[in-house]
Biopython code that builds the backbone (N, CA, C, O; Angstrom):
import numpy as np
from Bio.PDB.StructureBuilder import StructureBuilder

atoms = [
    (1, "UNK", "N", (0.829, -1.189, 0.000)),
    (1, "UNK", "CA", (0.000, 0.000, 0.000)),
    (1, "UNK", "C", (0.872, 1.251, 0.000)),
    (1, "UNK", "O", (1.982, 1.347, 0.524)),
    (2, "UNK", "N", (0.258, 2.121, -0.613)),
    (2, "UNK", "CA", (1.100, 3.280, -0.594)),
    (2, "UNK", "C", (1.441, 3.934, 0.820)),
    (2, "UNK", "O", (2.582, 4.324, 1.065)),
    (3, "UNK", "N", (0.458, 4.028, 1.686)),
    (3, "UNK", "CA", (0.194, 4.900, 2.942)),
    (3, "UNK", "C", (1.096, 4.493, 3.601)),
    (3, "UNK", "O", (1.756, 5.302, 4.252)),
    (4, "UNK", "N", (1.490, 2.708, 3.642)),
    (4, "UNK", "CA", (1.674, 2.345, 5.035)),
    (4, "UNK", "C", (3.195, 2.544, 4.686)),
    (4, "UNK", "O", (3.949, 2.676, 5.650)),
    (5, "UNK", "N", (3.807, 2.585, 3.254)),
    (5, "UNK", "CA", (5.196, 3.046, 2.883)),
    (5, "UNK", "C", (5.713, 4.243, 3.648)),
    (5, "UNK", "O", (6.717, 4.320, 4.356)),
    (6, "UNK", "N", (4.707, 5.265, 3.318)),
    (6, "UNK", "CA", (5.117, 6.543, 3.929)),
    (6, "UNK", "C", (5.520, 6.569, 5.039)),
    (6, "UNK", "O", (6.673, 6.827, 5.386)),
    (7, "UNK", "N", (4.166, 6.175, 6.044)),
    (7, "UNK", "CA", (4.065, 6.353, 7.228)),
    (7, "UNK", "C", (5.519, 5.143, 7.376)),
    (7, "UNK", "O", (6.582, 5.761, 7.314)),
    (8, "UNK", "N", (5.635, 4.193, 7.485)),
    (8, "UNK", "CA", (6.926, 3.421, 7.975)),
    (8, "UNK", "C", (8.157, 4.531, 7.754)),
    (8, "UNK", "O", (8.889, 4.910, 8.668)),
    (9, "UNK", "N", (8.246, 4.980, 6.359)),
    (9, "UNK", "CA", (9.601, 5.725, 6.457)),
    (9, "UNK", "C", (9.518, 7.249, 6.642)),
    (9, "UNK", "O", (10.070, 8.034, 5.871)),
    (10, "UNK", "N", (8.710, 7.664, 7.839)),
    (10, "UNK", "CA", (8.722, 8.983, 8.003)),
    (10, "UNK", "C", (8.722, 8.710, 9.760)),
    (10, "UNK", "O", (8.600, 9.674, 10.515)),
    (11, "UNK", "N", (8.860, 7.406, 10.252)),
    (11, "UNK", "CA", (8.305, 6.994, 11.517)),
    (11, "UNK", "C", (9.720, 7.279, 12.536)),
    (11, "UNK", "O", (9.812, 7.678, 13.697)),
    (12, "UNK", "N", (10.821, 6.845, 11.440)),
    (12, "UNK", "CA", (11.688, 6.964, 12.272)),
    (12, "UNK", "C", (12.779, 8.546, 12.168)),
    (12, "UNK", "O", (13.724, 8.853, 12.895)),
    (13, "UNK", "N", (12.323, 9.127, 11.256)),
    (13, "UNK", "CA", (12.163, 10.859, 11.827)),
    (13, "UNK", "C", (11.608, 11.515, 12.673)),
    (13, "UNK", "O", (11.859, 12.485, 13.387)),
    (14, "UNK", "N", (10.840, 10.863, 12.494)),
    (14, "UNK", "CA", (9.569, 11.512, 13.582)),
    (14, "UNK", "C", (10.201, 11.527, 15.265)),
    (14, "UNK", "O", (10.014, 12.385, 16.127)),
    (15, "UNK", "N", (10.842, 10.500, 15.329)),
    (15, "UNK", "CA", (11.245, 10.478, 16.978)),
    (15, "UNK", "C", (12.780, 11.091, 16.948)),
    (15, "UNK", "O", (13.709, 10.852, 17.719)),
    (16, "UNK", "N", (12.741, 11.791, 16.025)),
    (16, "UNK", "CA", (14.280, 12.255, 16.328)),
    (16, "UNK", "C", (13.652, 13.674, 16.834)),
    (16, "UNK", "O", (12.593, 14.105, 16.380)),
    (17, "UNK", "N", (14.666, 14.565, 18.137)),
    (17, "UNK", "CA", (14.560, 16.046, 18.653)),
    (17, "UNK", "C", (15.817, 16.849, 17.849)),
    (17, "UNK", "O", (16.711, 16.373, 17.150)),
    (18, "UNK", "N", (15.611, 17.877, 18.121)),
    (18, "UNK", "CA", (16.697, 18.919, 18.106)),
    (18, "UNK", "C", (16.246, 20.111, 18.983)),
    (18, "UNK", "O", (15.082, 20.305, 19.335)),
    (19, "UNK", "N", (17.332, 20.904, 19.298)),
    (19, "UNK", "CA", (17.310, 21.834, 20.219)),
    (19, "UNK", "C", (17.082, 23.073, 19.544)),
    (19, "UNK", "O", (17.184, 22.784, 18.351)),
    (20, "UNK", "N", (16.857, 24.163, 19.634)),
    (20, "UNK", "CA", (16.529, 25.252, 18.865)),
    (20, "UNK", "C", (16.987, 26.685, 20.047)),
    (20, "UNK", "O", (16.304, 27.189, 20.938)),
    (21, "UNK", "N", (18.004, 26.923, 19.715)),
    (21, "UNK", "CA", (18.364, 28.388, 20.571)),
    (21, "UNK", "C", (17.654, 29.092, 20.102)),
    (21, "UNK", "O", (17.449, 28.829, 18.917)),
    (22, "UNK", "N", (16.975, 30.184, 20.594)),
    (22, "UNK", "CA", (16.201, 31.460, 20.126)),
    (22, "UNK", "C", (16.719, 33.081, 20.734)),
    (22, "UNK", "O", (17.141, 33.254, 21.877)),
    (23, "UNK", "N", (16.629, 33.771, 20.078)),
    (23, "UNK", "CA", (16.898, 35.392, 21.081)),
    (23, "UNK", "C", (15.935, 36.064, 20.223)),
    (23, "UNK", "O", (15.657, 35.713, 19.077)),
    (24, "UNK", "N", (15.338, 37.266, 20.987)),
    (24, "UNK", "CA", (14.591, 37.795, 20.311)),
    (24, "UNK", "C", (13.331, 38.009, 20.987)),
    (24, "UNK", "O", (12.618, 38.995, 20.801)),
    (25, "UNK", "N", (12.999, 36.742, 22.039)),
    (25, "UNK", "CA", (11.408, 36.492, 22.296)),
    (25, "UNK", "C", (11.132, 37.927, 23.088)),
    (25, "UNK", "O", (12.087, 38.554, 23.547)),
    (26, "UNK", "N", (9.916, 38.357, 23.206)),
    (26, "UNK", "CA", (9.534, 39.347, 24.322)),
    (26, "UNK", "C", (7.715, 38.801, 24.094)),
    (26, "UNK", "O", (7.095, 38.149, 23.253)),
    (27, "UNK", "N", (7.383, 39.547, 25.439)),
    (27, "UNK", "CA", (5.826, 40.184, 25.240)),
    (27, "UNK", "C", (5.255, 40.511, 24.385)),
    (27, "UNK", "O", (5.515, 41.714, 24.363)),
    (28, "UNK", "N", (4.762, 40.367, 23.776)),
    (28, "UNK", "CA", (3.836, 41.412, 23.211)),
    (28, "UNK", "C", (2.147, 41.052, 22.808)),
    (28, "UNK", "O", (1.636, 40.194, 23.528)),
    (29, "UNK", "N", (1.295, 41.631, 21.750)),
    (29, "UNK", "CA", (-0.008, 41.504, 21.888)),
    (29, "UNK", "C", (-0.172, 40.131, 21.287)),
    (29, "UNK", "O", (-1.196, 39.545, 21.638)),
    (30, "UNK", "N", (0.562, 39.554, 20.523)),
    (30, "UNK", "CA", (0.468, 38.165, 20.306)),
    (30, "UNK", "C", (1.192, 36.742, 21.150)),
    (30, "UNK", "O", (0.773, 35.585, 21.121)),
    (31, "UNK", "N", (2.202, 37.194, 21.762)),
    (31, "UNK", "CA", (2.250, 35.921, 22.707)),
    (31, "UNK", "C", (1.160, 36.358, 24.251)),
    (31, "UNK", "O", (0.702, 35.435, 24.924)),
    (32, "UNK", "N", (0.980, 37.290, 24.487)),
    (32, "UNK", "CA", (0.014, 37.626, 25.756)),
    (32, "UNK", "C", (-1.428, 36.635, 25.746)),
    (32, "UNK", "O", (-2.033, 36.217, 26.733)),
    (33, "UNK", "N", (-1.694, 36.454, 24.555)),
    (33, "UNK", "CA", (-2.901, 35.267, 24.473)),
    (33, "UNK", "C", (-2.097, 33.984, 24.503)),
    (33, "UNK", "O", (-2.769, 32.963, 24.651)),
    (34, "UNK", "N", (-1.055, 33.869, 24.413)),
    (34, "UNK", "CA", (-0.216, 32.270, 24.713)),
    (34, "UNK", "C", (-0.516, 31.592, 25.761)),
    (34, "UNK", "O", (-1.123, 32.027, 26.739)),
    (35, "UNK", "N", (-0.058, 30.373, 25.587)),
    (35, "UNK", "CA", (-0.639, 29.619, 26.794)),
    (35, "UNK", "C", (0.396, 29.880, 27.822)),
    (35, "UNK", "O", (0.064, 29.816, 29.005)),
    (36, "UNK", "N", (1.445, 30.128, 27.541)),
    (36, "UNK", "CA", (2.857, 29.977, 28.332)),
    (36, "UNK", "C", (3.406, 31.437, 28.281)),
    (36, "UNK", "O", (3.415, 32.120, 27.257)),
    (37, "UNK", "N", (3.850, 31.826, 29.471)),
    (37, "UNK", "CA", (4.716, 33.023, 29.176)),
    (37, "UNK", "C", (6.025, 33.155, 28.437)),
    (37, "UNK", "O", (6.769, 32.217, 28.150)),
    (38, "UNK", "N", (6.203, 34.324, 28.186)),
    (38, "UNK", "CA", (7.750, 34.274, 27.486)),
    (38, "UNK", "C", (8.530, 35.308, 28.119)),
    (38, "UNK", "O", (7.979, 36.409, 28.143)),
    (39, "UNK", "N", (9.804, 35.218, 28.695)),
    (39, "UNK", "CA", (10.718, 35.748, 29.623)),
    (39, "UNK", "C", (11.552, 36.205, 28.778)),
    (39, "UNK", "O", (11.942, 35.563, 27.803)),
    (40, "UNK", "N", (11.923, 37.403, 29.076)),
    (40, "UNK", "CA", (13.518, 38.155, 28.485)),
    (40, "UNK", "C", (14.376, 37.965, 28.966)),
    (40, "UNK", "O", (14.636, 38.260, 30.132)),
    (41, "UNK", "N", (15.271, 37.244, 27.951)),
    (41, "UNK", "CA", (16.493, 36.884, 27.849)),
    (41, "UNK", "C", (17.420, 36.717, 26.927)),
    (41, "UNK", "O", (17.058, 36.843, 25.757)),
    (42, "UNK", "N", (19.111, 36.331, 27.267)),
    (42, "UNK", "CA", (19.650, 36.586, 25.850)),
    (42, "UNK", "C", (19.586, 35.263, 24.933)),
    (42, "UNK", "O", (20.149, 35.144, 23.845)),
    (43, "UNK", "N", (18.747, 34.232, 25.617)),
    (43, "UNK", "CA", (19.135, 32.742, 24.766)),
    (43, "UNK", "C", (18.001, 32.333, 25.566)),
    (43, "UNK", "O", (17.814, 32.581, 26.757)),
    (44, "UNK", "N", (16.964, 31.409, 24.446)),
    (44, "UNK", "CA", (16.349, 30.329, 25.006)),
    (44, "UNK", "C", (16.404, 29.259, 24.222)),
    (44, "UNK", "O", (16.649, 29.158, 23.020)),
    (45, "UNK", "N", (16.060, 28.198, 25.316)),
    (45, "UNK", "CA", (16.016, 26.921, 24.093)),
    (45, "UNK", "C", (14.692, 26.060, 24.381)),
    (45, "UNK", "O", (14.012, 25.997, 25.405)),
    (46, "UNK", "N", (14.519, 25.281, 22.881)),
    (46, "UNK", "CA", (13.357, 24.676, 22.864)),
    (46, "UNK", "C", (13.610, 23.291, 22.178)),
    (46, "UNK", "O", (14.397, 22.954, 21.293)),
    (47, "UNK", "N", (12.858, 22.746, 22.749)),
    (47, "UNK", "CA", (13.038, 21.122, 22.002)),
    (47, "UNK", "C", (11.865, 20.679, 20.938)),
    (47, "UNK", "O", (10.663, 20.803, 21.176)),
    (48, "UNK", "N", (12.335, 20.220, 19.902)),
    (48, "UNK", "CA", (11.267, 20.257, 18.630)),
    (48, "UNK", "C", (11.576, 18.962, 17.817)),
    (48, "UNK", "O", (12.594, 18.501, 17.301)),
    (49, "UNK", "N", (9.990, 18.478, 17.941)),
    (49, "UNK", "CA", (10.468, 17.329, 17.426)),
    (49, "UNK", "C", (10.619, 17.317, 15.670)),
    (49, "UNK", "O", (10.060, 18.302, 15.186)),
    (50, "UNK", "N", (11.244, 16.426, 14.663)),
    (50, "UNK", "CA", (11.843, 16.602, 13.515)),
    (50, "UNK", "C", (10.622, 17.229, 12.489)),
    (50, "UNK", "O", (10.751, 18.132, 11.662)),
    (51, "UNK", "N", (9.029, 16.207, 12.927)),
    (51, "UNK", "CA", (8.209, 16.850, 12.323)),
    (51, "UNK", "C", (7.306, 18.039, 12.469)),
    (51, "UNK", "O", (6.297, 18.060, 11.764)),
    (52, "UNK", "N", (7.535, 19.013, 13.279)),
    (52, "UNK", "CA", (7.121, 20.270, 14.179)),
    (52, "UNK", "C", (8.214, 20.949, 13.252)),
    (52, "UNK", "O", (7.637, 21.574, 12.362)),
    (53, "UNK", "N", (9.326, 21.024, 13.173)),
    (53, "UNK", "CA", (10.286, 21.865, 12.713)),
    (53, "UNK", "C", (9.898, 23.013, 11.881)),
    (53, "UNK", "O", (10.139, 24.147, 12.295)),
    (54, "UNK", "N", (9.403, 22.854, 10.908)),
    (54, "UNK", "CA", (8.699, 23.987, 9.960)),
    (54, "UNK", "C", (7.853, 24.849, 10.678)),
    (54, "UNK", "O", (7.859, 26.080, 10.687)),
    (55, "UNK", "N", (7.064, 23.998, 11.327)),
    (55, "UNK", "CA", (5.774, 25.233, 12.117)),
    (55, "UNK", "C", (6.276, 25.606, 12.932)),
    (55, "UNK", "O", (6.062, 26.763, 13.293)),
    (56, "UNK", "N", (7.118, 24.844, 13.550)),
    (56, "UNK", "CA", (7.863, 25.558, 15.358)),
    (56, "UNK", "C", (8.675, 27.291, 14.738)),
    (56, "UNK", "O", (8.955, 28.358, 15.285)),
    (57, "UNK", "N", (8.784, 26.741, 13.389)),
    (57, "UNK", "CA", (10.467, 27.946, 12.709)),
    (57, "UNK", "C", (9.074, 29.473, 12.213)),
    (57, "UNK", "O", (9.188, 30.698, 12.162)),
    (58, "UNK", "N", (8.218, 28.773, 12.019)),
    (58, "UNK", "CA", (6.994, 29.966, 11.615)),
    (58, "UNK", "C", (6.599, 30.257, 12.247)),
    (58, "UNK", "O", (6.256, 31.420, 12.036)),
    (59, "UNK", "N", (6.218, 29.777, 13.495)),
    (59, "UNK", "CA", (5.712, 30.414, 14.900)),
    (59, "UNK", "C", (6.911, 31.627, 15.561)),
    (59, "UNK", "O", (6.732, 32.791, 15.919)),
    (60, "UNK", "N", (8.132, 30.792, 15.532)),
    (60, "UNK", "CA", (8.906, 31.353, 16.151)),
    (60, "UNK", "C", (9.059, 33.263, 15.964)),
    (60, "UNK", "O", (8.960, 34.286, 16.642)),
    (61, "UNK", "N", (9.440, 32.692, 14.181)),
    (61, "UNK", "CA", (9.217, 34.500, 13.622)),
    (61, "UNK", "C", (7.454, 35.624, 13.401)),
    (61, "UNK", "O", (7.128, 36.789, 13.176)),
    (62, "UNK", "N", (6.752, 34.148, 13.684)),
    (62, "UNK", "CA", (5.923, 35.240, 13.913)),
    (62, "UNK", "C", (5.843, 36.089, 15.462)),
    (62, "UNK", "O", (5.087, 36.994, 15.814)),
    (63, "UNK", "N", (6.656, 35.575, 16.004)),
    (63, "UNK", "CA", (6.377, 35.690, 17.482)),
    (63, "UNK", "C", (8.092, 37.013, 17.458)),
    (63, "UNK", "O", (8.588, 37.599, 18.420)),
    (64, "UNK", "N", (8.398, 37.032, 16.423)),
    (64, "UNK", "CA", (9.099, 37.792, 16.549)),
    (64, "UNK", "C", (10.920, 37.438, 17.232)),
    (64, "UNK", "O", (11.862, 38.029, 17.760)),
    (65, "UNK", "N", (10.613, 36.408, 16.872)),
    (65, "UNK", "CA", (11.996, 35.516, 17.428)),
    (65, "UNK", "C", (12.968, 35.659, 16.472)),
    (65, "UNK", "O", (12.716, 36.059, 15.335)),
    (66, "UNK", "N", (14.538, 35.227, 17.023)),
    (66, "UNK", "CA", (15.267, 34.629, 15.736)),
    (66, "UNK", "C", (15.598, 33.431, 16.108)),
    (66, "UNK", "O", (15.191, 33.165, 17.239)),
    (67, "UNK", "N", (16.304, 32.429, 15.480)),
    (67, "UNK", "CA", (17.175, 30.974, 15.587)),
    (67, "UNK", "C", (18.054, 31.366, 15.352)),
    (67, "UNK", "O", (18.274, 31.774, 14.212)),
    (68, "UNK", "N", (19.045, 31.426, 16.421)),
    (68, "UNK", "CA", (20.527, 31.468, 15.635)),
    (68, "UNK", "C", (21.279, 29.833, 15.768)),
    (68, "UNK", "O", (22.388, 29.667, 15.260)),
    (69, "UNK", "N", (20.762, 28.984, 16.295)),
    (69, "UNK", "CA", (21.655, 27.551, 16.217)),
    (69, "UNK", "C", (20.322, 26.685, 16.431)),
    (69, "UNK", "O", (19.406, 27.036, 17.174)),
    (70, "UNK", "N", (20.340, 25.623, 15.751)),
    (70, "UNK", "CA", (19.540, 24.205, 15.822)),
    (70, "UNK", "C", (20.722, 23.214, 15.992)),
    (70, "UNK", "O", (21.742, 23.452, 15.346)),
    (71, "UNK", "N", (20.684, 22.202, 16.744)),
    (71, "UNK", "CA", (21.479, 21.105, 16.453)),
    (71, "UNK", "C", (20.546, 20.041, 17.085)),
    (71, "UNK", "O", (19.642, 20.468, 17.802)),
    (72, "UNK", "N", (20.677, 18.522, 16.878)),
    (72, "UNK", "CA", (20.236, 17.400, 17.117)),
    (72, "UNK", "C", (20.246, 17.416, 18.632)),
    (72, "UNK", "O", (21.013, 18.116, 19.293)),
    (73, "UNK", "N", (19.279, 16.539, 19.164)),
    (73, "UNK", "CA", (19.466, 16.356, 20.765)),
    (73, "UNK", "C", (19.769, 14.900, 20.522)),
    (73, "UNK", "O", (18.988, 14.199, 19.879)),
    (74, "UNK", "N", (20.976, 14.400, 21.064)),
    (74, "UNK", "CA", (21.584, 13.062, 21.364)),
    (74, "UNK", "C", (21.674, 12.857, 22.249)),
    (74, "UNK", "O", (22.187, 13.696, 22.990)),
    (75, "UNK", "N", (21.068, 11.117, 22.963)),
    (75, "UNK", "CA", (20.851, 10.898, 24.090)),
    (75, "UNK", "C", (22.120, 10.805, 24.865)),
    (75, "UNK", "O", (22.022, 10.606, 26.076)),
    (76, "UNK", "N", (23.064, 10.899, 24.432)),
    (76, "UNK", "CA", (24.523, 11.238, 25.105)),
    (76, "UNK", "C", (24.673, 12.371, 25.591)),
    (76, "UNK", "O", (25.147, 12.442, 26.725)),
    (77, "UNK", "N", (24.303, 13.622, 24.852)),
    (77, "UNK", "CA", (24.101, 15.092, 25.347)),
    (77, "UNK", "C", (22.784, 15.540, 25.732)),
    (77, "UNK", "O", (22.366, 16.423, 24.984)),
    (78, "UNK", "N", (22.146, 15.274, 26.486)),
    (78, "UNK", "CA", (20.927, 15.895, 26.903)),
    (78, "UNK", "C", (20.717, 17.079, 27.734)),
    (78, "UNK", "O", (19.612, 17.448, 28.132)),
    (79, "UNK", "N", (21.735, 17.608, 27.956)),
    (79, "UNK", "CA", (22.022, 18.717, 29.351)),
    (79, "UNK", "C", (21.743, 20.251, 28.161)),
    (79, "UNK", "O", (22.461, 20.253, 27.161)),
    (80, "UNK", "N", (21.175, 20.928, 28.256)),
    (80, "UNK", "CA", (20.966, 22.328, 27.665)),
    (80, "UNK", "C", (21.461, 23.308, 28.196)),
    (80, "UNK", "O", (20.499, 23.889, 28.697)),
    (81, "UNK", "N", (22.490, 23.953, 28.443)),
    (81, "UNK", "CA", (22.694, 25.198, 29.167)),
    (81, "UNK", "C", (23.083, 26.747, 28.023)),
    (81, "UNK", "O", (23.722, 26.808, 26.973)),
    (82, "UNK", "N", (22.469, 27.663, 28.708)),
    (82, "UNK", "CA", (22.670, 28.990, 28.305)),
    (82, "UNK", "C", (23.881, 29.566, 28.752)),
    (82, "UNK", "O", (24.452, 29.629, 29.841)),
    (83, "UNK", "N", (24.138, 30.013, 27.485)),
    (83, "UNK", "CA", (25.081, 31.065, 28.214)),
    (83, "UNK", "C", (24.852, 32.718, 28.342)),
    (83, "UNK", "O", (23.971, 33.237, 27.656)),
    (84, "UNK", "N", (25.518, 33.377, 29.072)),
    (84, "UNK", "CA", (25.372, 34.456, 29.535)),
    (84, "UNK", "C", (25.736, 35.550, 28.912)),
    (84, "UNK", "O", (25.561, 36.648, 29.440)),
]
sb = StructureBuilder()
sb.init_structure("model")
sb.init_model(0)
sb.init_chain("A")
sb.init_seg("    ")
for serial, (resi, resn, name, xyz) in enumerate(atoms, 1):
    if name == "N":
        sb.init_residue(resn, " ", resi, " ")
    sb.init_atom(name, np.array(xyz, "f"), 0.0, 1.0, " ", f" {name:<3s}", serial, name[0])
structure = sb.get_structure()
C-alpha cells in the first residue's frame, strides 16, 4: 500500500529532537494570548520534534523571534545550558 510506505519511512524521523536556541522572544499583543509566558532573555532553548520543525520555525518569527543555532538532541548530550 502506498500509505503504510510513507508512514513506515517517516516513523523513524519523527522520533528524532533537536534543540533550537532562540533570542529575540519578548511580550507582546500576540504571545500575551499564549498559553505559556515568554521571559527576556539573551538565549532560550526549545526542544522540537523533527516533524514540528517547519511550524515551530513559523511560529517562532511570527512571534518575533530569531534561531541562531539548531542542532540534534543526542541521548549522550541531553544537558541544555545557556550562556550568559
Amino acid at each position: 500500500m502506498l500509505g503504510s510506505y510513507a508512514t513506515s519511512a517517516s516513523s523513524s524521523s519523527d522520533s528524532r529532537m533537536f534543540v533550537y536556541e532562540l533570542t529575540g522572544l519578548s511580550e507582546n499583543e500576540v504571545t500575551a494570548n499564549h498559553q505559556s509566558p515568554i521571559r527576556k532573555s539573551h538565549s532560550q532553548f526549545i526542544q522540537v520534534p523533527f516533524h514540528r520543525m517547519s511550524e515551530e520555525m513559523q511560529r517562532i518569527t511570527m512571534l518575533g523571534g530569531t534561531i541562531v543555532n539548531i542542532r540534534p538532541l543526542d541521548s549522550s548530550s541531553e544537558e541544555v545550558t545557556a550562556e550568559d
